[in-house]
BALOBA-1460 file (C-alpha; in Angstrom, 3 decimals):
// residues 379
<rec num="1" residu="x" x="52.393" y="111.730" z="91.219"/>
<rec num="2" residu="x" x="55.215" y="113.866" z="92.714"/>
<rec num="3" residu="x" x="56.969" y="111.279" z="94.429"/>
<rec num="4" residu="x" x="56.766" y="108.966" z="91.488"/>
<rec num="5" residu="x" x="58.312" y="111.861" z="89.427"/>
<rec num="6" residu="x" x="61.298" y="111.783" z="92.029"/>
<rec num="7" residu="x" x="61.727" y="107.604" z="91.715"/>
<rec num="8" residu="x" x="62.174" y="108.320" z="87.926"/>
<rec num="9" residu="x" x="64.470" y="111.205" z="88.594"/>
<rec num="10" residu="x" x="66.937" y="108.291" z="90.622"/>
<rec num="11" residu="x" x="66.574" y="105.594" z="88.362"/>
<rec num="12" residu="x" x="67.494" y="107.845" z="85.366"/>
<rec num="13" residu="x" x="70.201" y="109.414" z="86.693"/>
<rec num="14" residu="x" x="71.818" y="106.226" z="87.519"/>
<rec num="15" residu="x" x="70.996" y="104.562" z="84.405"/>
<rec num="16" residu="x" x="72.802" y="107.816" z="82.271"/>
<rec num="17" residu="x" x="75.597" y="107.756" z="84.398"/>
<rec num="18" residu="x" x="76.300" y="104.523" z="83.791"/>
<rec num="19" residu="x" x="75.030" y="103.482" z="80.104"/>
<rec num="20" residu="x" x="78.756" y="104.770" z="79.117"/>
<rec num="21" residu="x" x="79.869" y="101.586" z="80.140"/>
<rec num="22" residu="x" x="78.161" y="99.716" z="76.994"/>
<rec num="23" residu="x" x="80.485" y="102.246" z="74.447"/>
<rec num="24" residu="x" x="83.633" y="100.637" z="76.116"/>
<rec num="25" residu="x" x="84.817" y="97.191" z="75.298"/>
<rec num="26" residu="x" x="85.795" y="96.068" z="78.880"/>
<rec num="27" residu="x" x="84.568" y="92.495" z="80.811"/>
<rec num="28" residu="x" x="84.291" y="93.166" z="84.648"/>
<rec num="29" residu="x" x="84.367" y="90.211" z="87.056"/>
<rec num="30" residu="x" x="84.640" y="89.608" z="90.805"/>
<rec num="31" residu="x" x="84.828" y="86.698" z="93.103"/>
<rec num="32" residu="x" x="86.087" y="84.584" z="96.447"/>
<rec num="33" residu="x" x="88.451" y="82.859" z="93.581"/>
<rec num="34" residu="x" x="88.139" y="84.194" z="90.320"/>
<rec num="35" residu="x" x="90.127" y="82.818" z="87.593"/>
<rec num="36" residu="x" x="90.450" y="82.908" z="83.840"/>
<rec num="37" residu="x" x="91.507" y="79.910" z="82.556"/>
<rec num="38" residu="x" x="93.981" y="78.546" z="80.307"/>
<rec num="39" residu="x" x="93.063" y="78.566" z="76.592"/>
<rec num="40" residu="x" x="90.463" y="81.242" z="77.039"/>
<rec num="41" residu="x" x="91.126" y="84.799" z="75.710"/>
<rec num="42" residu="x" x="89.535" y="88.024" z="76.362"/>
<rec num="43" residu="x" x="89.008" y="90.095" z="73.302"/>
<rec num="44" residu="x" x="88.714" y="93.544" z="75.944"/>
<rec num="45" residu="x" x="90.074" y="95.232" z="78.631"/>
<rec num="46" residu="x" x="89.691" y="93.531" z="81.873"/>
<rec num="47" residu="x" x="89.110" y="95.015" z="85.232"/>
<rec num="48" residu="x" x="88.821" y="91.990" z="87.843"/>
<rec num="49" residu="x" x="89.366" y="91.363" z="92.036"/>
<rec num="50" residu="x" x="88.594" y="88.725" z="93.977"/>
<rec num="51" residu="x" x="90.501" y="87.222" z="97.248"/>
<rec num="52" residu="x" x="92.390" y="84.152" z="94.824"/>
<rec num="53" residu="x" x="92.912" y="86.137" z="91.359"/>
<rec num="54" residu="x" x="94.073" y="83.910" z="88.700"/>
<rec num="55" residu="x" x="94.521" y="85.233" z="85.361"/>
<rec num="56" residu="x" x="96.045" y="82.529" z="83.001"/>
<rec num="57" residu="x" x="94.397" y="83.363" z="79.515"/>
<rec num="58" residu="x" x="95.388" y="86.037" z="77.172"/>
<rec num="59" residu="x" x="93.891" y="89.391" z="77.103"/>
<rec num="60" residu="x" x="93.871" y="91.497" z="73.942"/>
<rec num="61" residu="x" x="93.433" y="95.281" z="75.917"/>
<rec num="62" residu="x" x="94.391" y="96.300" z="79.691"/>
<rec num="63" residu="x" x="93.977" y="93.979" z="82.860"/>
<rec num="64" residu="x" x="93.212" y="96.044" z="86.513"/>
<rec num="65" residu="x" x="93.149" y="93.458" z="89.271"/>
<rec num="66" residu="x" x="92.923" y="93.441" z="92.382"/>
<rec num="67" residu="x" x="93.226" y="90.716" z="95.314"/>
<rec num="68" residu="x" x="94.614" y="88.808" z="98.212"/>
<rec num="69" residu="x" x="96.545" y="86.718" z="96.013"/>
<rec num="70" residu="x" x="97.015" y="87.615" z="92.210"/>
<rec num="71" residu="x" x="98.780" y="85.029" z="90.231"/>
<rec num="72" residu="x" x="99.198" y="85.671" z="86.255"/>
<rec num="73" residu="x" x="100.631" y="83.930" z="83.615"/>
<rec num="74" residu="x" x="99.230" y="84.789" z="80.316"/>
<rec num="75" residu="x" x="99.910" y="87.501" z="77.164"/>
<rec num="76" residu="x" x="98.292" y="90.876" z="77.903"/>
<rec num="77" residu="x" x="98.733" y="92.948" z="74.616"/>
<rec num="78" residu="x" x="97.800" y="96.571" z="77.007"/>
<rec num="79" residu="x" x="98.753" y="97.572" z="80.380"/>
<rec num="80" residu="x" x="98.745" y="95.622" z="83.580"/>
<rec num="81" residu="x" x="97.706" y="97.302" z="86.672"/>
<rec num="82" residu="x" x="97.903" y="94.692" z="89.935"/>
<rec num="83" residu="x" x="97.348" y="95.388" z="93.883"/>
<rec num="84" residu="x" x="97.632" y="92.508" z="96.115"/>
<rec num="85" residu="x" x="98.943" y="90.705" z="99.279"/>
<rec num="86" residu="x" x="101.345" y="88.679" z="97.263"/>
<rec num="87" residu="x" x="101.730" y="89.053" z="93.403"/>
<rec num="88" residu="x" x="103.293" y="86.377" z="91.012"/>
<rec num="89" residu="x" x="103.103" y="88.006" z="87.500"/>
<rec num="90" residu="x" x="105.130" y="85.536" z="84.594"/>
<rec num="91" residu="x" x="103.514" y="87.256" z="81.408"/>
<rec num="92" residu="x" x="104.644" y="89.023" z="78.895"/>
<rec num="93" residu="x" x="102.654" y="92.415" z="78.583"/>
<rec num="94" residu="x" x="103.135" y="94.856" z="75.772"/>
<rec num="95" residu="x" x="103.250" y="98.293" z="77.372"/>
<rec num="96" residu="x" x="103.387" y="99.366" z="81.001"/>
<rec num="97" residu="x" x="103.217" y="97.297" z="84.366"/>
<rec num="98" residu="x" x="102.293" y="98.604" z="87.630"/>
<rec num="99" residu="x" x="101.980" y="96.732" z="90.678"/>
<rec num="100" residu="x" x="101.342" y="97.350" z="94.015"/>
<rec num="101" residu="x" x="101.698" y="94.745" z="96.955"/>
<rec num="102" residu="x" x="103.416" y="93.607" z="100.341"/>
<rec num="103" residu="x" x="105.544" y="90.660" z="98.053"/>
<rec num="104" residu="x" x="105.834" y="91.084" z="94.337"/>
<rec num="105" residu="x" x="107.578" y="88.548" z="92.016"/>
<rec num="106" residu="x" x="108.008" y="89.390" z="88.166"/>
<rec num="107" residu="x" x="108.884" y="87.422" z="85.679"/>
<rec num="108" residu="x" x="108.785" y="87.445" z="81.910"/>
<rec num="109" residu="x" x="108.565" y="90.538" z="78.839"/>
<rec num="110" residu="x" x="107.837" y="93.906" z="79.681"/>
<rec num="111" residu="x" x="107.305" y="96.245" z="76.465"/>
<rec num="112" residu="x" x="106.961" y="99.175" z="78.412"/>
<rec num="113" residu="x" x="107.744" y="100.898" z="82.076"/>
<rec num="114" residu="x" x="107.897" y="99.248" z="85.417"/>
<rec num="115" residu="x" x="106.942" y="100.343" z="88.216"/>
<rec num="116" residu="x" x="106.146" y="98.363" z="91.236"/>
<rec num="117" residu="x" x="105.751" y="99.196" z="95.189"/>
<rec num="118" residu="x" x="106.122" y="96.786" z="97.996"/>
<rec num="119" residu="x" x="107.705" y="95.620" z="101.232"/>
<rec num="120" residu="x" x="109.769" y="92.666" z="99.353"/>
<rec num="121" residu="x" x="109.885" y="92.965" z="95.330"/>
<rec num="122" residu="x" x="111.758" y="90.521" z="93.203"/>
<rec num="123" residu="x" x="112.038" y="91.143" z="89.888"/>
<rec num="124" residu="x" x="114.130" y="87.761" z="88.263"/>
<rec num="125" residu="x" x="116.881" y="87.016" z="85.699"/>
<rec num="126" residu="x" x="114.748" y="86.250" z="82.548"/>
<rec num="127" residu="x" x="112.575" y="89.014" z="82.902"/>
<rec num="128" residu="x" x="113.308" y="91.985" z="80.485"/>
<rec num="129" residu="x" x="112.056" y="95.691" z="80.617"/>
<rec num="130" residu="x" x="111.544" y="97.560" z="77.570"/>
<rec num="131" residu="x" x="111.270" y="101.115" z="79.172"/>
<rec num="132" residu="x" x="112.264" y="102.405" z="82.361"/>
<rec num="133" residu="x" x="112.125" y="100.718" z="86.117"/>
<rec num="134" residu="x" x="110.908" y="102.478" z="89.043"/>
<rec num="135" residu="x" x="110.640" y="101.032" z="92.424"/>
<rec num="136" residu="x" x="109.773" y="101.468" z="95.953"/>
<rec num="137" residu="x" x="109.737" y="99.111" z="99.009"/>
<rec num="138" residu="x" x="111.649" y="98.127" z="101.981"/>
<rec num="139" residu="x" x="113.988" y="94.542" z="100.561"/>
<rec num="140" residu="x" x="114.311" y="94.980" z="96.578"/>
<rec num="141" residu="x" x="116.305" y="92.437" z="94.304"/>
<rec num="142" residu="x" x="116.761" y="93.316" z="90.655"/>
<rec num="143" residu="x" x="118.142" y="91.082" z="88.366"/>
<rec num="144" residu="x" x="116.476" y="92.283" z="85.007"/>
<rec num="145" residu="x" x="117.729" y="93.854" z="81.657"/>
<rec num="146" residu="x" x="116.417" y="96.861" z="81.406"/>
<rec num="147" residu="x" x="116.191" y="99.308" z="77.990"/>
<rec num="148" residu="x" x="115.866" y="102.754" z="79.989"/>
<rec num="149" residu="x" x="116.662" y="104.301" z="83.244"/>
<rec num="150" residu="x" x="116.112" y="102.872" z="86.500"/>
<rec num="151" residu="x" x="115.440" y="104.574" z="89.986"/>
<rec num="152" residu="x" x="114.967" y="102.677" z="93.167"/>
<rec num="153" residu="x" x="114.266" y="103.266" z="97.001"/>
<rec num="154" residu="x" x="114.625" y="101.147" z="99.489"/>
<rec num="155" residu="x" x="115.727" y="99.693" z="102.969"/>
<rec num="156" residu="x" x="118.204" y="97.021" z="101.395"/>
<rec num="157" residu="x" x="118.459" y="97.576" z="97.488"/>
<rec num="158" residu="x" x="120.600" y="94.661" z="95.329"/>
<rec num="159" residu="x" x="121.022" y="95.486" z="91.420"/>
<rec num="160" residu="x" x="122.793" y="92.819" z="89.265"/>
<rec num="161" residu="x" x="121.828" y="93.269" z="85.905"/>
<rec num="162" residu="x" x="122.548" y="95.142" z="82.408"/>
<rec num="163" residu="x" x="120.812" y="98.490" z="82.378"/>
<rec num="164" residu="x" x="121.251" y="100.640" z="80.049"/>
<rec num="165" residu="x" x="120.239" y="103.782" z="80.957"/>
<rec num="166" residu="x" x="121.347" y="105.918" z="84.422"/>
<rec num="167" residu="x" x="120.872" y="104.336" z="87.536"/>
<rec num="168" residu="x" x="119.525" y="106.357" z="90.717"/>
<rec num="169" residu="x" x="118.977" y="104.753" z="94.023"/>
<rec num="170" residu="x" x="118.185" y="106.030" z="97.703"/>
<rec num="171" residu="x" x="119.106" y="103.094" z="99.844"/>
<rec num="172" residu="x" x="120.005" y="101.840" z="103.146"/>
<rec num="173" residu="x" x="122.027" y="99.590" z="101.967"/>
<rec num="174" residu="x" x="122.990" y="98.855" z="98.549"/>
<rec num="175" residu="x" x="124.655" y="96.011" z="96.668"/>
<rec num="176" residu="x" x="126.064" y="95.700" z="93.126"/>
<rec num="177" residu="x" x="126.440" y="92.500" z="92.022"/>
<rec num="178" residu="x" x="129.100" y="91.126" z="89.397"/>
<rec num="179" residu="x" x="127.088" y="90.955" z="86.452"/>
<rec num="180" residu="x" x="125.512" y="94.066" z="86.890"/>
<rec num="181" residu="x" x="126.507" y="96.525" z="83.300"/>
<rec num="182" residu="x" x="125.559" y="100.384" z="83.994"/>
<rec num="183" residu="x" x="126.003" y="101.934" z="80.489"/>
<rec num="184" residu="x" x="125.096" y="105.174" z="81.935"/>
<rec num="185" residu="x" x="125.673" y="107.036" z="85.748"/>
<rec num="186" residu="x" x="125.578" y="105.542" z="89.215"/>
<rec num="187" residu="x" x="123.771" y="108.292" z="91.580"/>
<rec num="188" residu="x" x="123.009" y="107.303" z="95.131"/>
<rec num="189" residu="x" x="122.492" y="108.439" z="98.631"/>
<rec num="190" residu="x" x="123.136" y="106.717" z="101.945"/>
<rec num="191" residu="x" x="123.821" y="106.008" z="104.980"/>
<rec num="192" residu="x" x="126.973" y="104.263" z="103.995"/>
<rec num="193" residu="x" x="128.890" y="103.108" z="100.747"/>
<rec num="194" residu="x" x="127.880" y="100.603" z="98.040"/>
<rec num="195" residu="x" x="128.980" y="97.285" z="98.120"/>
<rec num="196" residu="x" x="130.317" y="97.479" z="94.591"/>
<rec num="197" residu="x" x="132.115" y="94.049" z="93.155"/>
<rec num="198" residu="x" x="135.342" y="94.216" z="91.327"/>
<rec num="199" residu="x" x="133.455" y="92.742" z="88.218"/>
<rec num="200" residu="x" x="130.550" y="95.353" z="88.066"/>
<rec num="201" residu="x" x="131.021" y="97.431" z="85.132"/>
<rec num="202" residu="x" x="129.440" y="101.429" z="85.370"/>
<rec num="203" residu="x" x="130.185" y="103.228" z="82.209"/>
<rec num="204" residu="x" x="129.559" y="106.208" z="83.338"/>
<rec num="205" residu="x" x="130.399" y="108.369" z="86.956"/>
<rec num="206" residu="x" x="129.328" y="107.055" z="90.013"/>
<rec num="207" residu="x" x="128.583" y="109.819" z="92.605"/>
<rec num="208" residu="x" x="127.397" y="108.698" z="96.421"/>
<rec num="209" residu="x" x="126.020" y="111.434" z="98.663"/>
<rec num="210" residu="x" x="125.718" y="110.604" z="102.091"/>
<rec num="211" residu="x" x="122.773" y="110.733" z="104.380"/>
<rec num="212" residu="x" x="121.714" y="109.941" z="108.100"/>
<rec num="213" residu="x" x="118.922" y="108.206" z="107.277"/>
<rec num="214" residu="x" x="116.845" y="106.408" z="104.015"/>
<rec num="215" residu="x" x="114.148" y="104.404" z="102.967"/>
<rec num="216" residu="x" x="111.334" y="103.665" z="103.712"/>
<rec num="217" residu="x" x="110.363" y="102.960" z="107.609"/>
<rec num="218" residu="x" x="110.268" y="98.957" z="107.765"/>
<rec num="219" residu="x" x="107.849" y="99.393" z="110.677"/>
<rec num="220" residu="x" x="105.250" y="101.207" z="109.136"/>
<rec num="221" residu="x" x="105.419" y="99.278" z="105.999"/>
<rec num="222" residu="x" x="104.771" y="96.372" z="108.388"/>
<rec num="223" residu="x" x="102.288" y="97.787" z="110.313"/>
<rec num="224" residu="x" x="100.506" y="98.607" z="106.774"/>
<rec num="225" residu="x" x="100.876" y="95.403" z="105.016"/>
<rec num="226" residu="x" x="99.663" y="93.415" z="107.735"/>
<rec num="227" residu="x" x="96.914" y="95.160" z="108.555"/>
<rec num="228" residu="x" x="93.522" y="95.649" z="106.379"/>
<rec num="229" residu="x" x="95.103" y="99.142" z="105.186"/>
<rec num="230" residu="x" x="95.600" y="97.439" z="102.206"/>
<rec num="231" residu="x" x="92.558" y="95.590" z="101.571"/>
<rec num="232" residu="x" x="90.537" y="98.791" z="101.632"/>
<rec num="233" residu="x" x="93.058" y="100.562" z="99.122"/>
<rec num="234" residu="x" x="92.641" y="97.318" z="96.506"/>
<rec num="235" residu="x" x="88.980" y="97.534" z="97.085"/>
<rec num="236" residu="x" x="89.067" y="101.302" z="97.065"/>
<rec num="237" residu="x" x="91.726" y="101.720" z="93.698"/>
<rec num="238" residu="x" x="89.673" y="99.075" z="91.546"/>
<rec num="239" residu="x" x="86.346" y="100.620" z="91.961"/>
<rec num="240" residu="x" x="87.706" y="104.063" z="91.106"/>
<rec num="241" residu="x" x="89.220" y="102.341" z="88.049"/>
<rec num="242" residu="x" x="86.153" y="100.186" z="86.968"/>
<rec num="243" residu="x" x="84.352" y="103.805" z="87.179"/>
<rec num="244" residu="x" x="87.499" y="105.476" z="85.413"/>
<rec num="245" residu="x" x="87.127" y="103.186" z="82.316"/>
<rec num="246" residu="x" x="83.780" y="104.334" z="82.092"/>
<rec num="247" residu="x" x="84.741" y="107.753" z="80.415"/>
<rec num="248" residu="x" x="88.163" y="109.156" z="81.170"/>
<rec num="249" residu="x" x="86.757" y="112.700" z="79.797"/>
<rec num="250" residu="x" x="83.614" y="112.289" z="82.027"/>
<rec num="251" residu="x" x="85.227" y="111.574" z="84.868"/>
<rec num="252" residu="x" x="87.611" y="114.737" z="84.282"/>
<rec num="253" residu="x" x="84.593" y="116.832" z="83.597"/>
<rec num="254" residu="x" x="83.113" y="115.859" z="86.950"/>
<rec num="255" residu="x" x="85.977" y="116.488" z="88.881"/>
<rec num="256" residu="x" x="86.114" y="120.091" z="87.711"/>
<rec num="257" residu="x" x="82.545" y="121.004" z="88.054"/>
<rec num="258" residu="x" x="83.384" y="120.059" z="91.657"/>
<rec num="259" residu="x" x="85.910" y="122.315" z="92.015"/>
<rec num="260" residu="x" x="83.944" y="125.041" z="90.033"/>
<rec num="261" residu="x" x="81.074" y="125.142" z="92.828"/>
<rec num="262" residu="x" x="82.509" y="123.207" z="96.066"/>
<rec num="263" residu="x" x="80.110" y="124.642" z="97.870"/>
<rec num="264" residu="x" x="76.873" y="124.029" z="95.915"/>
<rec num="265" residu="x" x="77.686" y="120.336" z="95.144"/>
<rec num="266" residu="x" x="78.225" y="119.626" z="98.864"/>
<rec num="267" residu="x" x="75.233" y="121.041" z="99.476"/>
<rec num="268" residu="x" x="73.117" y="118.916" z="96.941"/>
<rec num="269" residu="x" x="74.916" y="116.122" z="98.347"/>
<rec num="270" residu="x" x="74.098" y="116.512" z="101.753"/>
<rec num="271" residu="x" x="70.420" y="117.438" z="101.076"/>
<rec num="272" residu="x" x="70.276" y="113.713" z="98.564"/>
<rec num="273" residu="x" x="71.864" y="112.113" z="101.961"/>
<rec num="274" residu="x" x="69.007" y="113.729" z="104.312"/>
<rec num="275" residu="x" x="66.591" y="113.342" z="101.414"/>
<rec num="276" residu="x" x="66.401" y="109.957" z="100.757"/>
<rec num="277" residu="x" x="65.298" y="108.779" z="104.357"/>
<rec num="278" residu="x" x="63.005" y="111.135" z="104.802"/>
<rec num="279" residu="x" x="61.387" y="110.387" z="100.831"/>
<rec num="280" residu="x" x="61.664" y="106.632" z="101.755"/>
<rec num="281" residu="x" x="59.745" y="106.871" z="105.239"/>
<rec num="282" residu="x" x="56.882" y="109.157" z="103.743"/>
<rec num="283" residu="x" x="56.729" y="106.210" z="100.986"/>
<rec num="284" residu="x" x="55.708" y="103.845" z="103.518"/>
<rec num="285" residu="x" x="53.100" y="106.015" z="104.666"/>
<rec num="286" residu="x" x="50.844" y="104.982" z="101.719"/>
<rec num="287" residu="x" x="50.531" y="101.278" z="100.616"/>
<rec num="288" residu="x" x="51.547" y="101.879" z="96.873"/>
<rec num="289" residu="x" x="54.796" y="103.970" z="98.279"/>
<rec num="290" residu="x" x="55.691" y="101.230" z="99.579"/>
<rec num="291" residu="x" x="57.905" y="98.934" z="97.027"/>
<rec num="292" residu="x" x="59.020" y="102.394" z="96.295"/>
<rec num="293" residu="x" x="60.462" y="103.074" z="99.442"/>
<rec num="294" residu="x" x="62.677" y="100.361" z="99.506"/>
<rec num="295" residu="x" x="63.934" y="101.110" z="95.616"/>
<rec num="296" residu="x" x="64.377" y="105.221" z="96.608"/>
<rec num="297" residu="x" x="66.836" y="103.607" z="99.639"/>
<rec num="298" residu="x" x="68.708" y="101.311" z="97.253"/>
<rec num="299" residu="x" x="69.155" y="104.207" z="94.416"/>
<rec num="300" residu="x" x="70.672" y="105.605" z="97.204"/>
<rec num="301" residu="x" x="73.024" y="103.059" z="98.108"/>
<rec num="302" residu="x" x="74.102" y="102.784" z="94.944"/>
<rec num="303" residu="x" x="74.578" y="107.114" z="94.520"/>
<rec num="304" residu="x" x="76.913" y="106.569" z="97.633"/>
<rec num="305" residu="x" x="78.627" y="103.734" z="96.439"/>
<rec num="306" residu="x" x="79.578" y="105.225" z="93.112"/>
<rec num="307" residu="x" x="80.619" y="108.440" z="94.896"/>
<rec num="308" residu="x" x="82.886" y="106.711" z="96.956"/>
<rec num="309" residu="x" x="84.933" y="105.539" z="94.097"/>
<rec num="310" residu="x" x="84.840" y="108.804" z="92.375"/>
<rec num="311" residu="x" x="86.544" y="110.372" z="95.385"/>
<rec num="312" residu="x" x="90.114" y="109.163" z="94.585"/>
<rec num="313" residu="x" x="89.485" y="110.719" z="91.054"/>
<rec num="314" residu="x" x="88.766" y="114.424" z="92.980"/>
<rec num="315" residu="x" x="91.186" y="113.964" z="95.193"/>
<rec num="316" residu="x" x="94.133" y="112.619" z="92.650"/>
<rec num="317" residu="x" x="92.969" y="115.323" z="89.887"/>
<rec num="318" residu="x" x="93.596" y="118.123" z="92.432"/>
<rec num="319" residu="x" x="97.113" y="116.584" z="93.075"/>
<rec num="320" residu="x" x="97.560" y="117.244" z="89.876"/>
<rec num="321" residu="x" x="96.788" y="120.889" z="89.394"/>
<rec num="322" residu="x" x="98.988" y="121.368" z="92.856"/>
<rec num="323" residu="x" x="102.042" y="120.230" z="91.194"/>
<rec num="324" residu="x" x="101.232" y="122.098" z="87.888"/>
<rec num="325" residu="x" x="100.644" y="118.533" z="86.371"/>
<rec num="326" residu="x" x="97.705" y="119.128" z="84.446"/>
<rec num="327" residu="x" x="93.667" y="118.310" z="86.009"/>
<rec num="328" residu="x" x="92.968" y="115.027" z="83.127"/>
<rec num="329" residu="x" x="92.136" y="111.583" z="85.057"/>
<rec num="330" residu="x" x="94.906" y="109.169" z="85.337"/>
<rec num="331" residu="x" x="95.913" y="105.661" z="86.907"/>
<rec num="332" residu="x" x="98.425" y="107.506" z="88.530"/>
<rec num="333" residu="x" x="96.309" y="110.283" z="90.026"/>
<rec num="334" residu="x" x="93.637" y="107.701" z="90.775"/>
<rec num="335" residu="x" x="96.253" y="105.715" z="92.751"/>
<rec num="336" residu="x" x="97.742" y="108.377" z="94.183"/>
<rec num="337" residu="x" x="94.223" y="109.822" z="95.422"/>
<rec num="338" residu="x" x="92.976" y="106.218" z="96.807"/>
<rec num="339" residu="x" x="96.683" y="106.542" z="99.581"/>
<rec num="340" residu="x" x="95.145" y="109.846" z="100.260"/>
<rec num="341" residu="x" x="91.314" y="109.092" z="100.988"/>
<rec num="342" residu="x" x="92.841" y="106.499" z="103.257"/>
<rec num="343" residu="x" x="95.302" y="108.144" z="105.217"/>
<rec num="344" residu="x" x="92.936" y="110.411" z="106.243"/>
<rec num="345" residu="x" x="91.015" y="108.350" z="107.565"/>
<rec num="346" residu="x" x="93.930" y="107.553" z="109.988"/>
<rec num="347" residu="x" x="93.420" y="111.532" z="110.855"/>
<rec num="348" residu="x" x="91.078" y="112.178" z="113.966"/>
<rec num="349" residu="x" x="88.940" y="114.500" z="113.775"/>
<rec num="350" residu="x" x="90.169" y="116.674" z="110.823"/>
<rec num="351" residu="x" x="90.074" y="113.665" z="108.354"/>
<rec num="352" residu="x" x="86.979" y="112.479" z="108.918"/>
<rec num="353" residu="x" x="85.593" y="116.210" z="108.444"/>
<rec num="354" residu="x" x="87.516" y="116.229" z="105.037"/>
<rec num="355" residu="x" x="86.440" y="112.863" z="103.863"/>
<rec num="356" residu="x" x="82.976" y="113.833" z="104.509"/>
<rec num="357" residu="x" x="83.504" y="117.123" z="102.431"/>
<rec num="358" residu="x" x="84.891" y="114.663" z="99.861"/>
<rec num="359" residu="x" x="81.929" y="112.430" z="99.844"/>
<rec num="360" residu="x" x="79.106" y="115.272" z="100.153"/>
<rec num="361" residu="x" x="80.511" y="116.784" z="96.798"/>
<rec num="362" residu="x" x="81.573" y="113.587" z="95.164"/>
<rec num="363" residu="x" x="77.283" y="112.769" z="95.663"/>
<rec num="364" residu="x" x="76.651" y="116.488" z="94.704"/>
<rec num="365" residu="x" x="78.128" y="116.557" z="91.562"/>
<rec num="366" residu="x" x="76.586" y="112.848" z="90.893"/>
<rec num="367" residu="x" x="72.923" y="114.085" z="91.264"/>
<rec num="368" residu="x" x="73.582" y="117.467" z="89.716"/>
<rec num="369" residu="x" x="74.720" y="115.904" z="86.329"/>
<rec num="370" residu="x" x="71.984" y="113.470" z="86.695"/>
<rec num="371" residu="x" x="68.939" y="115.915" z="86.735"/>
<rec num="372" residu="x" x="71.064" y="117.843" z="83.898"/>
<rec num="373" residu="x" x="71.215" y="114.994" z="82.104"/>
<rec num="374" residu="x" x="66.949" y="114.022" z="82.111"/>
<rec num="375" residu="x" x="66.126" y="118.156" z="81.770"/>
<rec num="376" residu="x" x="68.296" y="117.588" z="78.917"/>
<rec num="377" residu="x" x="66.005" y="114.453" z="77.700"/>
<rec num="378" residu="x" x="62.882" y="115.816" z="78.487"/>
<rec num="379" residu="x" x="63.459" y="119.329" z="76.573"/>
């Protein structure tokens, strides 16, 4: 009776960590080449990857994809949130765009803020920003409009557009073309001077401030973009999304209960780890443990699974509260907290010690909210 007591402890947990997902309108969708087609329109947020994403119809909330190659054309009346190999995005989206990728191509109406990283990023003539621009990559070419301010670093940075806000750029090497309009400042540093032409117009004062070196290092960013680095951080920034959309307030609540008892969480987590086995081989002992055995083991699977995408949220939250930002759940913290979990995984020794801290207390905090949550129902 015991160790059917403990099954039900699992399988409730999970299902009250997740039933949150039903109060959220939000369609989730994977696939080798996923695509939403022309004509058809999602009335929800969407949160999609797959290694060919196609996104053609029109989405009435948010879109998070992820994928090899991402390709969208379509109306998006929320944010857009993209991380691929190579992005092609031609929509018009009513608030923010953020895109992450080794070659990014915009195109179209942007209501709100841009911001894009990547080794090559191309952002066209008829494309228009409604907010501010920030960028990061090694070759960047912007040819845009843009409402706000814009702020750029790069290897080789070209500007040639109307912008109507200030205008800061670290840069190798910098180029501004003849039909770029700066109603505000110029502020940049390198290694040399712009390459300003005679029919550029800059409103305001342009000051340079020399440097030995800027940018970003083309190597690495080579070295990262060609390798599966980025594969894991799509795969790893999506999941912790999909489980951000759950509950942004439960997610933030979790975080800090791990950082209100480190030490106990860990520990629940690493006796669930050790636990598990051990319940699943004394299952097997006894003929009706069996089929049990093999469901304690996948209720596992599933615990670890979900903690790994919660460990961007710890990590990115605790960014936060670092830099006196605040400890709420955020794309940006997410995102932020999935380059982290990574890169220390590049870390002998040390970062695998950390990331198994991470994970331990990530699982703890899981299972500790989950037996709350049925002492809770059963009271």
């Amino acid at each position: 009776m015991r160790k059917f007591s403990v099954f039900n402890l699992f399988l409730t947990g999970l299902v009250l960590f997740l039933s949150a997902s039903s109060a959220h309108a939000a369609m989730v969708g994977w696939g080798d080449n996923y695509m939403i087609p022309k004509g058809e329109r999602v009335d929800s947020n969407l949160y999609v990857a797959g290694q060919q994403l196609t996104i053609i119809g029109n989405v009435s909330g948010d879109v998070w994809g992820g994928g090899g190659n991402v390709f969208v054309s379509n109306v998006i009346d929320g944010d857009a949130a993209l991380i691929g190999g190579t992005i092609n995005m031609v929509s018009t989206v009513s608030a923010d765009v953020r895109l992450v990728g080794a070659t990014i191509v915009v195109s179209g109406k942007i209501g709100g803020d841009l911001a894009a990283i990547g080794n090559n990023i191309r952002v066209i003539e008829n494309t228009t920003v409604g907010g501010d621009a920030l960028l990061a990559g090694n070759t960047i070419v912007f040819l845009a409009p843009v409402s706000g301010n814009v702020r750029i670093s790069g290897a080789n940075v070209s500007i040639n557009s109307v912008i109507n806000g200030n205008v800061r750029i670290i840069a190798d090497k910098l180029h501004v073309g003849p039909n770029a309009v700066i109603k505000g400042s110029l502020s940049y540093k390198s290694v040399r001077e712009a390459v300003i032409d005679k029919e550029a117009k800059i409103f305001g004062e342009t000051h340079f401030e020399k440097v030995t070196t800027t940018g970003p290092d083309s190597g690495f960013l080579s070295f990262v973009w060609s390798s599966l680095f980025w594969v894991k951080f799509i795969a790893l920034f999506v999941s912790s999304m999909i489980l951000f959309s759950i509950g942004k307030k439960s997610m933030t609540l979790l975080a800090r209960r791990v950082r209100w008892n480190p030490w106990q969480n860990l520990f629940a987590g690493f006796l669930f780890l050790i636990g598990v086995p051990i319940s699943a081989v004394l299952l097997v002992i006894t003929i009706i443990g069996l089929p049990l055995s093999g469901a304690v083991i996948g209720l596992g699977i599933i615990f670890s699974i979900v903690s790994i995408a919660f460990m961007p949220i710890l990590v990115g939250t605790f960014i936060k509260i670092l830099l006196k930002k605040g400890d709420s759940a955020s794309w940006k913290a997410i995102l932020l907290g999935s380059l982290i979990v990574l890169l220390l995984g590049l870390l002998p020794y040390v970062g695998f010690v950390v990331r198994a801290a991470l994970f331990l207390a990530s699982l703890g905090v899981l299972i500790r909210i989950s037996l709350e949550k049925l002492q809770s129902i059963r009271a």
